[in-house]
N, CA, C and O atoms as a GROMACS GRO file, in nm:
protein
  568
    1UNK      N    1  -0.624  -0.356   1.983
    1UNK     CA    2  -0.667  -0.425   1.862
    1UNK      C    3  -0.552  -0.512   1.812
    1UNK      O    4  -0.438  -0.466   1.822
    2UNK      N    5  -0.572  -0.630   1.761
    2UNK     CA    6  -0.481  -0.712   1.747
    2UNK      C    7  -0.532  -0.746   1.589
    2UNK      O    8  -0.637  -0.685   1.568
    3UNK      N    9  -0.492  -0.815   1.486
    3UNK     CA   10  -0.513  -0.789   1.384
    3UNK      C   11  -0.428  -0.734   1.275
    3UNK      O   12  -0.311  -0.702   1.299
    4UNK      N   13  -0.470  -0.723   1.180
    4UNK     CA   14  -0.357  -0.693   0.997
    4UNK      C   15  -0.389  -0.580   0.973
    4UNK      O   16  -0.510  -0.558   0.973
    5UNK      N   17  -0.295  -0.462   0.942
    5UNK     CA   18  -0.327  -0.372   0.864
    5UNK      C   19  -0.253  -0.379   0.725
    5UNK      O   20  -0.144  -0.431   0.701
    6UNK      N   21  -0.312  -0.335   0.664
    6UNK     CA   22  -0.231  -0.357   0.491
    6UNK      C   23  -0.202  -0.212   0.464
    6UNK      O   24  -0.289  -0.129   0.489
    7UNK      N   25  -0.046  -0.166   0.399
    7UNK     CA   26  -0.044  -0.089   0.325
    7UNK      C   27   0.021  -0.091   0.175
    7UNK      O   28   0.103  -0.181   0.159
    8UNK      N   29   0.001  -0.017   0.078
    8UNK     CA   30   0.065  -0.064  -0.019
    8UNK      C   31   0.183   0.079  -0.052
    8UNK      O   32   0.190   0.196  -0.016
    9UNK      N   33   0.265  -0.013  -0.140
    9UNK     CA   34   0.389   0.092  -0.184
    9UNK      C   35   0.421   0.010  -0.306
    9UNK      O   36   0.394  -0.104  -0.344
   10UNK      N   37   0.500   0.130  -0.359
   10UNK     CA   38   0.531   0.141  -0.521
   10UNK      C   39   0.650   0.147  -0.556
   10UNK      O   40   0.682   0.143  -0.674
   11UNK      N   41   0.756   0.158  -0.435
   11UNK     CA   42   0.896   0.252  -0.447
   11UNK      C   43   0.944   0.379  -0.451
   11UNK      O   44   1.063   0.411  -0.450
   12UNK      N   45   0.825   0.473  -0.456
   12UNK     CA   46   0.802   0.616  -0.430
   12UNK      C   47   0.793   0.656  -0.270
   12UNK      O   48   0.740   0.596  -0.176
   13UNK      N   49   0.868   0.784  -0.274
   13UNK     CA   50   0.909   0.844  -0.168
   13UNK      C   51   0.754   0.873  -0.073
   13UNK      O   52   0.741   0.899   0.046
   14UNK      N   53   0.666   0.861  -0.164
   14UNK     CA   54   0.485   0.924  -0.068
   14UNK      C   55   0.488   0.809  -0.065
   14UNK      O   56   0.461   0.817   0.055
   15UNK      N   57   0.500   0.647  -0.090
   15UNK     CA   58   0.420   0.579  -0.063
   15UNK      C   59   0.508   0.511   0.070
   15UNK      O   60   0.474   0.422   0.149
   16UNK      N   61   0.623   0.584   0.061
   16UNK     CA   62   0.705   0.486   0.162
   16UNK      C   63   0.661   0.550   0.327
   16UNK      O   64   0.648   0.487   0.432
   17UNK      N   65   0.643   0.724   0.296
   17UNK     CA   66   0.562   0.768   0.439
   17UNK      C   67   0.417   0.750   0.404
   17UNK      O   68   0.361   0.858   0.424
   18UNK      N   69   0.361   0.688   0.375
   18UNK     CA   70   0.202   0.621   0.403
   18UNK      C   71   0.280   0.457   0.490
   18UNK      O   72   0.253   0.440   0.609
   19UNK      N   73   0.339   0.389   0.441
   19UNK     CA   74   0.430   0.314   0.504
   19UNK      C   75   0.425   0.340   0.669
   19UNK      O   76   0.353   0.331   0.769
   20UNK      N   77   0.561   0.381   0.621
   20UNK     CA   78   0.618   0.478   0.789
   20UNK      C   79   0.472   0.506   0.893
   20UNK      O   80   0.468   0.498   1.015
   21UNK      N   81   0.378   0.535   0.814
   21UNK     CA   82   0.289   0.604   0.939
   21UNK      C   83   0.208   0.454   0.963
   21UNK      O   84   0.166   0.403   1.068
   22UNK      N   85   0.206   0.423   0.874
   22UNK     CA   86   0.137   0.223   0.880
   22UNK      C   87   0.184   0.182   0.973
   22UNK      O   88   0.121   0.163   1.076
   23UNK      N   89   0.339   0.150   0.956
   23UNK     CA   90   0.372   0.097   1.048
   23UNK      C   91   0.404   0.119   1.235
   23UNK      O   92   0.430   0.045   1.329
   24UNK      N   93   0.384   0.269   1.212
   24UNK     CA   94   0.372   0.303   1.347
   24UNK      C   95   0.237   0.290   1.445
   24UNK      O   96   0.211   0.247   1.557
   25UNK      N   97   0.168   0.353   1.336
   25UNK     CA   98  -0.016   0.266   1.380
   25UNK      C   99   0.000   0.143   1.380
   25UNK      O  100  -0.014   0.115   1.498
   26UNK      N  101   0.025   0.036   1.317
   26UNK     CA  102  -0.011  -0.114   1.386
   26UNK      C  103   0.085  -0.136   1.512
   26UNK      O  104   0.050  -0.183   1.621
   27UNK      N  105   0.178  -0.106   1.487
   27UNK     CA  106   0.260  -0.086   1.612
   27UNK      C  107   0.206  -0.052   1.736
   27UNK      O  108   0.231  -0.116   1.838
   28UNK      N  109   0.117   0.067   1.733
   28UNK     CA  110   0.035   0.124   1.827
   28UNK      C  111  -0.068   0.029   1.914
   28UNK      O  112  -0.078   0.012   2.035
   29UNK      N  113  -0.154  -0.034   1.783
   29UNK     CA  114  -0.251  -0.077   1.814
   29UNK      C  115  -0.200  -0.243   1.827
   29UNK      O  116  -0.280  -0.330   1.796
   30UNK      N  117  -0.098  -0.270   1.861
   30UNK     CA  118  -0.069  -0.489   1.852
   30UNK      C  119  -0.104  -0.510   1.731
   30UNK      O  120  -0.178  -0.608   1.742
   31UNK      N  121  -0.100  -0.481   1.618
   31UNK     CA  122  -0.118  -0.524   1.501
   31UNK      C  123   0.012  -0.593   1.425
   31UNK      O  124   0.128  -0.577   1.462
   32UNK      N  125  -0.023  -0.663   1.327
   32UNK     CA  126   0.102  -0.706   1.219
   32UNK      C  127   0.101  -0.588   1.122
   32UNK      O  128  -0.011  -0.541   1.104
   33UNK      N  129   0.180  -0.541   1.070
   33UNK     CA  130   0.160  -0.450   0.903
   33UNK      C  131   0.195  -0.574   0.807
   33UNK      O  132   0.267  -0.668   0.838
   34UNK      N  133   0.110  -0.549   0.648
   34UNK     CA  134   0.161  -0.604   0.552
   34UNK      C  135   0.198  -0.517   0.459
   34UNK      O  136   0.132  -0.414   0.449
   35UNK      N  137   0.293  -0.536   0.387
   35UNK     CA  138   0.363  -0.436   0.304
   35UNK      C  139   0.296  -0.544   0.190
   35UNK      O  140   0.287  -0.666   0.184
   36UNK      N  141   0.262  -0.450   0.119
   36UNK     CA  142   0.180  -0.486  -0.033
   36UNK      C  143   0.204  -0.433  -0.164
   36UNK      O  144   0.162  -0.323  -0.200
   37UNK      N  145   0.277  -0.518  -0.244
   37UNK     CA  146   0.340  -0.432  -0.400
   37UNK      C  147   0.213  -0.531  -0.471
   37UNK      O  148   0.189  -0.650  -0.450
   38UNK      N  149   0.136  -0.418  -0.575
   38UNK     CA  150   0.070  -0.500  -0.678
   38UNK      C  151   0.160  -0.520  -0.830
   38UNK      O  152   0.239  -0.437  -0.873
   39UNK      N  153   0.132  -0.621  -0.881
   39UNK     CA  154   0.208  -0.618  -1.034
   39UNK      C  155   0.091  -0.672  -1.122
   39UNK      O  156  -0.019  -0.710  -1.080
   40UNK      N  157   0.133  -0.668  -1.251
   40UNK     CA  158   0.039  -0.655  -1.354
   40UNK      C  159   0.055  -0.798  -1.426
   40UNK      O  160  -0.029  -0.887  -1.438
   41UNK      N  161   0.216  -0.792  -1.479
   41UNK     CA  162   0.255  -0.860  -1.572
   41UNK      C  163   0.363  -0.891  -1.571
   41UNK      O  164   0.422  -0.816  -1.493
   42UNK      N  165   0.460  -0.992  -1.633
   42UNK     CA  166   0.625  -1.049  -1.606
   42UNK      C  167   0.647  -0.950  -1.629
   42UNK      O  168   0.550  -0.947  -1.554
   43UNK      N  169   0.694  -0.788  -1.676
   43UNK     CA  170   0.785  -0.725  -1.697
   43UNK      C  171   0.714  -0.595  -1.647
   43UNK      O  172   0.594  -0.572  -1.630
   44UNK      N  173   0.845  -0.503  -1.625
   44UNK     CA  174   0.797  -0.370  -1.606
   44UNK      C  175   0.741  -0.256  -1.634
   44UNK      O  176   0.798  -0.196  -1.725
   45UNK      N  177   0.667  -0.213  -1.598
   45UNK     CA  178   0.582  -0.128  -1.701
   45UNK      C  179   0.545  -0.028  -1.600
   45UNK      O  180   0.482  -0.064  -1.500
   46UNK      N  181   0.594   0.149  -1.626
   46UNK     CA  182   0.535   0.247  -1.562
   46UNK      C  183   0.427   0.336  -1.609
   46UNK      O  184   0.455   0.407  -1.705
   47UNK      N  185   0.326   0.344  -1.566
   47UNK     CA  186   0.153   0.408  -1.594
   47UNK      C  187   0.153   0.530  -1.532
   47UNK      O  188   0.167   0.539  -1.410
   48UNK      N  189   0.137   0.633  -1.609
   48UNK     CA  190   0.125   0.729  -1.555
   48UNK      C  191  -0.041   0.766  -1.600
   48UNK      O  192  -0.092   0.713  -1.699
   49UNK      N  193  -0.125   0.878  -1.500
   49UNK     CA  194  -0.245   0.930  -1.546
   49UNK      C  195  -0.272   1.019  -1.462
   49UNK      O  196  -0.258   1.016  -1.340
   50UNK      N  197  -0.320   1.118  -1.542
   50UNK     CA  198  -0.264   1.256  -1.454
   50UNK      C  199  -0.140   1.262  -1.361
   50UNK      O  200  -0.022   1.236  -1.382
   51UNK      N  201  -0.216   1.314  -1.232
   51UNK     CA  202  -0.038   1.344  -1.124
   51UNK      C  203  -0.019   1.183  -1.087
   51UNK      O  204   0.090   1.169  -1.032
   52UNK      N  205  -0.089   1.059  -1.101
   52UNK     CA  206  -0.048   0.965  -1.053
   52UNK      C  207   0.065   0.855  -1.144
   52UNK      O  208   0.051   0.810  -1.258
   53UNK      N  209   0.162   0.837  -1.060
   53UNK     CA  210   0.246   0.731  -1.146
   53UNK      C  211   0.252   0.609  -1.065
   53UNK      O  212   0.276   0.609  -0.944
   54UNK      N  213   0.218   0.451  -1.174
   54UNK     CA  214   0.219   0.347  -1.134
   54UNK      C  215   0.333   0.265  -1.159
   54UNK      O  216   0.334   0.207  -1.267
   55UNK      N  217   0.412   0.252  -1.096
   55UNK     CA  218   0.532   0.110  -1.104
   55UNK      C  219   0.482  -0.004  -1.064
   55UNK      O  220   0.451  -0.018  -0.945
   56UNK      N  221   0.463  -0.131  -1.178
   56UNK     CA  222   0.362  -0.228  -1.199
   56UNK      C  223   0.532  -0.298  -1.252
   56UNK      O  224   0.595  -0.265  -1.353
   57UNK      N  225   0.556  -0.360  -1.186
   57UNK     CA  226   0.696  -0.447  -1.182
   57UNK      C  227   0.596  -0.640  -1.173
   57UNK      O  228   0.503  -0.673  -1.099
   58UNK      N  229   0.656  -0.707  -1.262
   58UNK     CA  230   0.663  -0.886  -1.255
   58UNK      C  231   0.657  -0.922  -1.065
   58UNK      O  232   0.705  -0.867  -0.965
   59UNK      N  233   0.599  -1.005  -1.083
   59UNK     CA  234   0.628  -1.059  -0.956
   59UNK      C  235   0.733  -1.090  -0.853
   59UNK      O  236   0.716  -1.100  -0.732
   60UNK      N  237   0.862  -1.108  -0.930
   60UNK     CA  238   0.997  -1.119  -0.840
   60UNK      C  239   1.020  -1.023  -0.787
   60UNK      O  240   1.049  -1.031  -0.668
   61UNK      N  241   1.018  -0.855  -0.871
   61UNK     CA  242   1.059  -0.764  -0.848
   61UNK      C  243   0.979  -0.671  -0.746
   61UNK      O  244   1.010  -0.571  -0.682
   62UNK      N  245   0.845  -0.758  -0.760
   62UNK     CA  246   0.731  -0.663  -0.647
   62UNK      C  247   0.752  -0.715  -0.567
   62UNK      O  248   0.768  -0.639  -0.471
   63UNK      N  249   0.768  -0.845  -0.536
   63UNK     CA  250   0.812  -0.903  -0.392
   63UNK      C  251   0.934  -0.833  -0.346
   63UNK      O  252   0.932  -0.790  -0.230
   64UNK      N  253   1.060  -0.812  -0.432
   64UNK     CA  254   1.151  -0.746  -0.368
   64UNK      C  255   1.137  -0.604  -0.307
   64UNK      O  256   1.189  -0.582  -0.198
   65UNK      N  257   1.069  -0.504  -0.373
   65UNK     CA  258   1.021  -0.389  -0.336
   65UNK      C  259   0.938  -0.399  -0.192
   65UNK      O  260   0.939  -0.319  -0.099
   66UNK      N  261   0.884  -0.495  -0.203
   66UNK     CA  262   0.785  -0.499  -0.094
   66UNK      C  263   0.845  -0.546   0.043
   66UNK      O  264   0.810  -0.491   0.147
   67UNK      N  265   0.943  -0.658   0.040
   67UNK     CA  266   1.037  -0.695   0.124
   67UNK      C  267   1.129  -0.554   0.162
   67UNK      O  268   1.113  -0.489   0.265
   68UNK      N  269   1.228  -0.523   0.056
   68UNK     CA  270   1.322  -0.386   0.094
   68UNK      C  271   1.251  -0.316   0.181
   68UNK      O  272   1.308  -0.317   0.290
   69UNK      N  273   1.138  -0.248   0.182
   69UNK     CA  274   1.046  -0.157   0.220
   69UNK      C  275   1.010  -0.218   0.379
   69UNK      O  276   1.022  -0.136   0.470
   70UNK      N  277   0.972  -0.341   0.411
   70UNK     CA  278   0.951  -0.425   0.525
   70UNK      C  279   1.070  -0.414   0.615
   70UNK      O  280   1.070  -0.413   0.738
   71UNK      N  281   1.214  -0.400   0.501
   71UNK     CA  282   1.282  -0.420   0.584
   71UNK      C  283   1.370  -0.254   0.706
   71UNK      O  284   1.449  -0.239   0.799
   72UNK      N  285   1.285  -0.175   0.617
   72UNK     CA  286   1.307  -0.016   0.613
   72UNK      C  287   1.216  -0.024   0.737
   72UNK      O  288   1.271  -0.064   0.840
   73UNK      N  289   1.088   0.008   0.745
   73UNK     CA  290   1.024  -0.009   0.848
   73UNK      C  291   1.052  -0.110   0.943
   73UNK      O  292   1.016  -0.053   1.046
   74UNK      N  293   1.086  -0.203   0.972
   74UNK     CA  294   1.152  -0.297   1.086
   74UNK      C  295   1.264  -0.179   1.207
   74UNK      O  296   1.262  -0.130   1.320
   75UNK      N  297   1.341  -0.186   1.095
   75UNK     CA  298   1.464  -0.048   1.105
   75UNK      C  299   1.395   0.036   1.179
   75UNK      O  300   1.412   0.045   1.301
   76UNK      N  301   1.294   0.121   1.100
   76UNK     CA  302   1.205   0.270   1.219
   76UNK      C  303   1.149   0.215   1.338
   76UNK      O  304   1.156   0.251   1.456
   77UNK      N  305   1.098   0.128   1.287
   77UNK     CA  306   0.967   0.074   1.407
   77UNK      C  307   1.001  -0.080   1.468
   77UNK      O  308   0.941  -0.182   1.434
   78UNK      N  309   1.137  -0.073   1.591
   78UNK     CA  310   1.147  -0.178   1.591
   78UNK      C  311   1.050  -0.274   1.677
   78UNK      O  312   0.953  -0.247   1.748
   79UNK      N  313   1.117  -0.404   1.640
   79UNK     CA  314   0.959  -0.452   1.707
   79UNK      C  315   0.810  -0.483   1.643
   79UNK      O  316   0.710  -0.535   1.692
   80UNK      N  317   0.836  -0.431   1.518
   80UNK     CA  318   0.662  -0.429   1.477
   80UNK      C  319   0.662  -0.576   1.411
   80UNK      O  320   0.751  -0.661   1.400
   81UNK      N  321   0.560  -0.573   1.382
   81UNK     CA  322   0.560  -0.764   1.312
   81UNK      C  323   0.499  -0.720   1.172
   81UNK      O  324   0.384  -0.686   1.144
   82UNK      N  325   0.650  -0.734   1.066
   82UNK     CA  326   0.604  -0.629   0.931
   82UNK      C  327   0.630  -0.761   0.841
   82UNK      O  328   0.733  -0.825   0.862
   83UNK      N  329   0.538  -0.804   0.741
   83UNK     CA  330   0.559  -0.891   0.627
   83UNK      C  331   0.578  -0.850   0.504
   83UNK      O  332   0.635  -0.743   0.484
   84UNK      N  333   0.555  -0.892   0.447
   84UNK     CA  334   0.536  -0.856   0.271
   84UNK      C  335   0.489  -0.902   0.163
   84UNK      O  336   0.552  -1.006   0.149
   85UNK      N  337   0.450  -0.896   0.115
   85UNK     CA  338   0.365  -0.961  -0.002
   85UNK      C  339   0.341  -0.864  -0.164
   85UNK      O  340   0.310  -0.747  -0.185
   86UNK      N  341   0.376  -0.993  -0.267
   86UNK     CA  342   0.348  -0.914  -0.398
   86UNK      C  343   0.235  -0.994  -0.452
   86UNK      O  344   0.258  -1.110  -0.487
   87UNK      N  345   0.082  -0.932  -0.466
   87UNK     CA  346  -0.043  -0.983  -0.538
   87UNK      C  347  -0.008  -0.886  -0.669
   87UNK      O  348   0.054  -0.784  -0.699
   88UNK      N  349  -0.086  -0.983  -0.722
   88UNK     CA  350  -0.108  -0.951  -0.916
   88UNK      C  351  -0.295  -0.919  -0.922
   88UNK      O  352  -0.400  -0.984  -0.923
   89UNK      N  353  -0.240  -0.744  -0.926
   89UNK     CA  354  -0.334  -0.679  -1.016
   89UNK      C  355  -0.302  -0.536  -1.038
   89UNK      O  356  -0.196  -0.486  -1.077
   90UNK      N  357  -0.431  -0.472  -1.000
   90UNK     CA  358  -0.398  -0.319  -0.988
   90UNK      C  359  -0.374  -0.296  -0.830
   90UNK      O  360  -0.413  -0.372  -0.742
   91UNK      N  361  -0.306  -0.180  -0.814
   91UNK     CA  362  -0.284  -0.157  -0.698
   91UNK      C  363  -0.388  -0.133  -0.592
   91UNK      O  364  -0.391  -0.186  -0.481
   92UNK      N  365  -0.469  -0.050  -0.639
   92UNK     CA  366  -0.665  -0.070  -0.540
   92UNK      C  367  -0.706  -0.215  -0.564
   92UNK      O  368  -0.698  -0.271  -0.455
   93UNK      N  369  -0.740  -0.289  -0.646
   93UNK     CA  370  -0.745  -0.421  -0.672
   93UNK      C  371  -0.659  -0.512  -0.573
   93UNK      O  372  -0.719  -0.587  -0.496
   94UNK      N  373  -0.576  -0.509  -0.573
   94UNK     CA  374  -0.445  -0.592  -0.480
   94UNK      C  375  -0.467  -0.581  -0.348
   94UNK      O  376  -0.477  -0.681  -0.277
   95UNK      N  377  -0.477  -0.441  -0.295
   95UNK     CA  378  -0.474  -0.389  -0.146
   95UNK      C  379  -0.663  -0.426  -0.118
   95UNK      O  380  -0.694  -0.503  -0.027
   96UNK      N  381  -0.728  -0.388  -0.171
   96UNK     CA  382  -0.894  -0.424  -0.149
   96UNK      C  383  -0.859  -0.580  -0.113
   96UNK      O  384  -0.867  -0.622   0.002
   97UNK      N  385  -0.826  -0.646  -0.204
   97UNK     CA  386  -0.843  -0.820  -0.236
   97UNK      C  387  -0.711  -0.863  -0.094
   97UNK      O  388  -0.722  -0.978  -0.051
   98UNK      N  389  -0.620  -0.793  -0.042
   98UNK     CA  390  -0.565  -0.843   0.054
   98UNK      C  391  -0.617  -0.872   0.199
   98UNK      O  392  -0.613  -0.963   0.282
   99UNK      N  393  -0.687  -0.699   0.177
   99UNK     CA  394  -0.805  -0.697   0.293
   99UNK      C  395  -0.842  -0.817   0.303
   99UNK      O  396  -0.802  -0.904   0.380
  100UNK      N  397  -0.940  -0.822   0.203
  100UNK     CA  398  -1.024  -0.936   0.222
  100UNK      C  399  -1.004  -1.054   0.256
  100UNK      O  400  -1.074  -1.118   0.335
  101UNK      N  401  -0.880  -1.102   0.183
  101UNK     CA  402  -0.857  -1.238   0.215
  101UNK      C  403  -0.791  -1.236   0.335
  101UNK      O  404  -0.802  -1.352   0.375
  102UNK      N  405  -0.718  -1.163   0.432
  102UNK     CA  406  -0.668  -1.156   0.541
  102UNK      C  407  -0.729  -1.121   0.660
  102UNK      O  408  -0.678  -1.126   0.772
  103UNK      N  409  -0.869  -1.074   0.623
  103UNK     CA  410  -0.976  -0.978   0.735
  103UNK      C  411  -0.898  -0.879   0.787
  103UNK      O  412  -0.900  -0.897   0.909
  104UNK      N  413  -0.841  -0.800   0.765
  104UNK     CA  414  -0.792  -0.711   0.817
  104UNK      C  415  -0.815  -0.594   0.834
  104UNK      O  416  -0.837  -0.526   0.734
  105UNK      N  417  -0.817  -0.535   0.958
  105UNK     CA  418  -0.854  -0.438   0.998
  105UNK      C  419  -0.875  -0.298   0.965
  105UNK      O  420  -0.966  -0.232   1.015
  106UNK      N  421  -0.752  -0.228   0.841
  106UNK     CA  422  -0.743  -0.113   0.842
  106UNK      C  423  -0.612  -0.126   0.702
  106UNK      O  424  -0.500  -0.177   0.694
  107UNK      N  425  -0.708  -0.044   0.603
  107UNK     CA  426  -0.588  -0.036   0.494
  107UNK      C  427  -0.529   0.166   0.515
  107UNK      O  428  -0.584   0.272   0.543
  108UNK      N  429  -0.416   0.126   0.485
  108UNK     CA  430  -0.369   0.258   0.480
  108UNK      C  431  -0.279   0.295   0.344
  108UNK      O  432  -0.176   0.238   0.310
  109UNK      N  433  -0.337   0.390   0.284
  109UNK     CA  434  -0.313   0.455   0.167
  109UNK      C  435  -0.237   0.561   0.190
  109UNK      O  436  -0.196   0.568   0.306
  110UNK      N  437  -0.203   0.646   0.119
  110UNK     CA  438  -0.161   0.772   0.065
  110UNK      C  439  -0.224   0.864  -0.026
  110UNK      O  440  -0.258   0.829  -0.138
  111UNK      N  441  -0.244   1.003   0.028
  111UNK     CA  442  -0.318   1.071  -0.064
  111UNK      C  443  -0.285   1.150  -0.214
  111UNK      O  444  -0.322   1.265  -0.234
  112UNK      N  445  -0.208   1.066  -0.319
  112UNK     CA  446  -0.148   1.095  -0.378
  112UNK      C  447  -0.268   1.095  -0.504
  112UNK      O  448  -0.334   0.992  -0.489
  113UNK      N  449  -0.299   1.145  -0.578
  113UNK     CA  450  -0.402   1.213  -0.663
  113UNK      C  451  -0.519   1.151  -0.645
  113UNK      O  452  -0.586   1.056  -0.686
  114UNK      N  453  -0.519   1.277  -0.534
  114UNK     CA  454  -0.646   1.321  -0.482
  114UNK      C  455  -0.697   1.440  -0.536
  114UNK      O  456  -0.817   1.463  -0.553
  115UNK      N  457  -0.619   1.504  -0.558
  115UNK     CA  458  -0.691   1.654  -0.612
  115UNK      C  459  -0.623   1.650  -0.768
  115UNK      O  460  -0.540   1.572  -0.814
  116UNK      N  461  -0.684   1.752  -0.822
  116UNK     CA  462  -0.665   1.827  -0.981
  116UNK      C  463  -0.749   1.709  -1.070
  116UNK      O  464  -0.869   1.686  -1.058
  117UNK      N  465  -0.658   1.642  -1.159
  117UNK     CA  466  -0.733   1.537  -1.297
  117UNK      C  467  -0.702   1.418  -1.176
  117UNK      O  468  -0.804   1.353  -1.154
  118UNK      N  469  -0.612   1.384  -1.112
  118UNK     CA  470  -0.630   1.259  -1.080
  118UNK      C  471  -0.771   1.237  -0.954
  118UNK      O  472  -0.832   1.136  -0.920
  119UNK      N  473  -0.778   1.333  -0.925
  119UNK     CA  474  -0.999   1.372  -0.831
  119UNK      C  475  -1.040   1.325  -0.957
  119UNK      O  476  -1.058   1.208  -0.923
  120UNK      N  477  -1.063   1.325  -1.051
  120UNK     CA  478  -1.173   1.331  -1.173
  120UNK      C  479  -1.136   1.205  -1.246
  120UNK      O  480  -1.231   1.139  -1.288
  121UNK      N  481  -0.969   1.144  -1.276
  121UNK     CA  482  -0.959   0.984  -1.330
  121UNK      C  483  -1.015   0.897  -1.237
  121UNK      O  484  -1.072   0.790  -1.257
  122UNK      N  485  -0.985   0.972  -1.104
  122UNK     CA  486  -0.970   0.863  -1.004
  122UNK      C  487  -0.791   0.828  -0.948
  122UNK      O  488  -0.690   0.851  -1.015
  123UNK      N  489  -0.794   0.781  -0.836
  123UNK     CA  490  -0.699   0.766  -0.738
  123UNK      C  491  -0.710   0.649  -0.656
  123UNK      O  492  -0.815   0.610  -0.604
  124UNK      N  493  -0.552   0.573  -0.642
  124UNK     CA  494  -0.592   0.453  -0.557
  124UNK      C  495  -0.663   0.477  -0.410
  124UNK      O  496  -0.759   0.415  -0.366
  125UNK      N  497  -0.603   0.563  -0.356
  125UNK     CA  498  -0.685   0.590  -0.230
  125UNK      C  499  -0.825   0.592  -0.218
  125UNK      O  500  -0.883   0.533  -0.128
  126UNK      N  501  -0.889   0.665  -0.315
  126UNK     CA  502  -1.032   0.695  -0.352
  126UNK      C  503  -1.098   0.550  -0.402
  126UNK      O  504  -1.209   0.529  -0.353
  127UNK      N  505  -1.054   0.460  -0.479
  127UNK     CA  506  -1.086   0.346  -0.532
  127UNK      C  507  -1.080   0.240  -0.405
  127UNK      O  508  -1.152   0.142  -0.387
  128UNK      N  509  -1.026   0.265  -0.364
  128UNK     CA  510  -0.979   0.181  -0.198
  128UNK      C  511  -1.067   0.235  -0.091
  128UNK      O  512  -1.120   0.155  -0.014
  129UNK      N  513  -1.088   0.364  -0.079
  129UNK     CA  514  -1.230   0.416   0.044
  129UNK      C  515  -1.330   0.350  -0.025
  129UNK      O  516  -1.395   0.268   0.039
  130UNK      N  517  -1.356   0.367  -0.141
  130UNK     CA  518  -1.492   0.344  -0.191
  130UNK      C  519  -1.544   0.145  -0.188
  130UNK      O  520  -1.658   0.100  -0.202
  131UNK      N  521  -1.467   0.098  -0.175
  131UNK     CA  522  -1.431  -0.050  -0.157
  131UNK      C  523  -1.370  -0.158  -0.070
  131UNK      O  524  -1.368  -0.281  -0.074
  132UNK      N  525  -1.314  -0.055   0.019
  132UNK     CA  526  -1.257  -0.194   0.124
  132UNK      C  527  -1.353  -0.203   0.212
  132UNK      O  528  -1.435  -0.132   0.269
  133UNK      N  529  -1.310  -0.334   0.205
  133UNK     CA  530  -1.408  -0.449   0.327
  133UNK      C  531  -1.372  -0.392   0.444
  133UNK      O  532  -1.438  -0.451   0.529
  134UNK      N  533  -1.295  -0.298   0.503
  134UNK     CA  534  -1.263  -0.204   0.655
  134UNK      C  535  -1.256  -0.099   0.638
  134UNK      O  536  -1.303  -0.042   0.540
  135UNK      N  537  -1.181  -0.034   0.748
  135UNK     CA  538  -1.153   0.078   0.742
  135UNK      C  539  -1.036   0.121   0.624
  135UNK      O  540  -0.987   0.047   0.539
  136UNK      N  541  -1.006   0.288   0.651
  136UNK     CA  542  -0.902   0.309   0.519
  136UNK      C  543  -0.857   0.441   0.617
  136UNK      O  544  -0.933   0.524   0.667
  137UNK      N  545  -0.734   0.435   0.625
  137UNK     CA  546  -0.654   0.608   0.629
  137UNK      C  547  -0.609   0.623   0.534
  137UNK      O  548  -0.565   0.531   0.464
  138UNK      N  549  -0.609   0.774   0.495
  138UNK     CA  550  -0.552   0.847   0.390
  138UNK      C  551  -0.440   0.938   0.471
  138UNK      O  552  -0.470   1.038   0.536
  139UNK      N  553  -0.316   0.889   0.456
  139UNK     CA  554  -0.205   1.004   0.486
  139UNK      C  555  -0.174   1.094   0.370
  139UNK      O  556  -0.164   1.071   0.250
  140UNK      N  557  -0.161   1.210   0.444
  140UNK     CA  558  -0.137   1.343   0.344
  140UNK      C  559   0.026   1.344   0.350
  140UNK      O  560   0.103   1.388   0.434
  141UNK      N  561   0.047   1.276   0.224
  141UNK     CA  562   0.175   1.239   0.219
  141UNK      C  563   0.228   1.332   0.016
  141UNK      O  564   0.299   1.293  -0.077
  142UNK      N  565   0.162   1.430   0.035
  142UNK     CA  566   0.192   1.514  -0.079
  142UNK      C  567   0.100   1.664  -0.072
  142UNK      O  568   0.113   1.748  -0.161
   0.00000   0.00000   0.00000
């Protein structure tokens, strides 16, 4: 399979192995990975709800996160063809809407509140199965 997989990260240690395993699957399969930071607004702002916490950083700073992180995986997985990109929204919002506009094959998440109140607010992973235009892995990365 040749083709985009998208994953997204936040700067958190779970989202960086949903990452890590991204990038070894497109690797696998001839794929590119895109490393995907969503932001909200020019400045920083952390959201927490239930077990989930959101780092929603301005656009300079999500691009940088998202690059650093590209450049971390390059490092593990050499060889892979890893980009980066910072879209403005929510983080299911951002990664859904990358899909799309890229056709890409396979988003890969992290299963980070999935269970307790964040099962019942809701979870990007869960907001992202229920909506992407492809496929979705959930790594059990907590």
């Amino acid at each position: 399979m040749s083709g985009t997989v998208i994953v997204g990260v936040d700067g958190s240690d779970t989202s960086f192995k949903a990452a890590a395993r991204a990038a070894t699957i497109a690797a696998g399969l001839g794929a590119s990975l895109s490393v995907v930071t969503a932001h909200a607004k020019d400045n920083t702002e952390v959201v927490r709800i239930g077990s989930d916490t959101w780092i929603l950083d301005d656009a300079e700073q999500a691009k940088k996160l998202a690059e650093k992180t590209a450049v971390k995986l390059r490092e593990l997985v050499p060889g892979a063809a890893i980009d980066s990109v910072a879209v403005k929204g929510k983080p299911q919002d951002a990664l859904v809407g990358e899909a799309s506009r890229t056709g890409a094959q396979l988003i890969v998440v992290g299963n980070v509140g999935m269970s307790g109140l964040g099962r019942v607010l809701g979870s990007v992973a869960s907001s992202v199965a229920h909506s992407a235009p492809c496929d979705v892995y959930i790594v059990k990365t907590a």
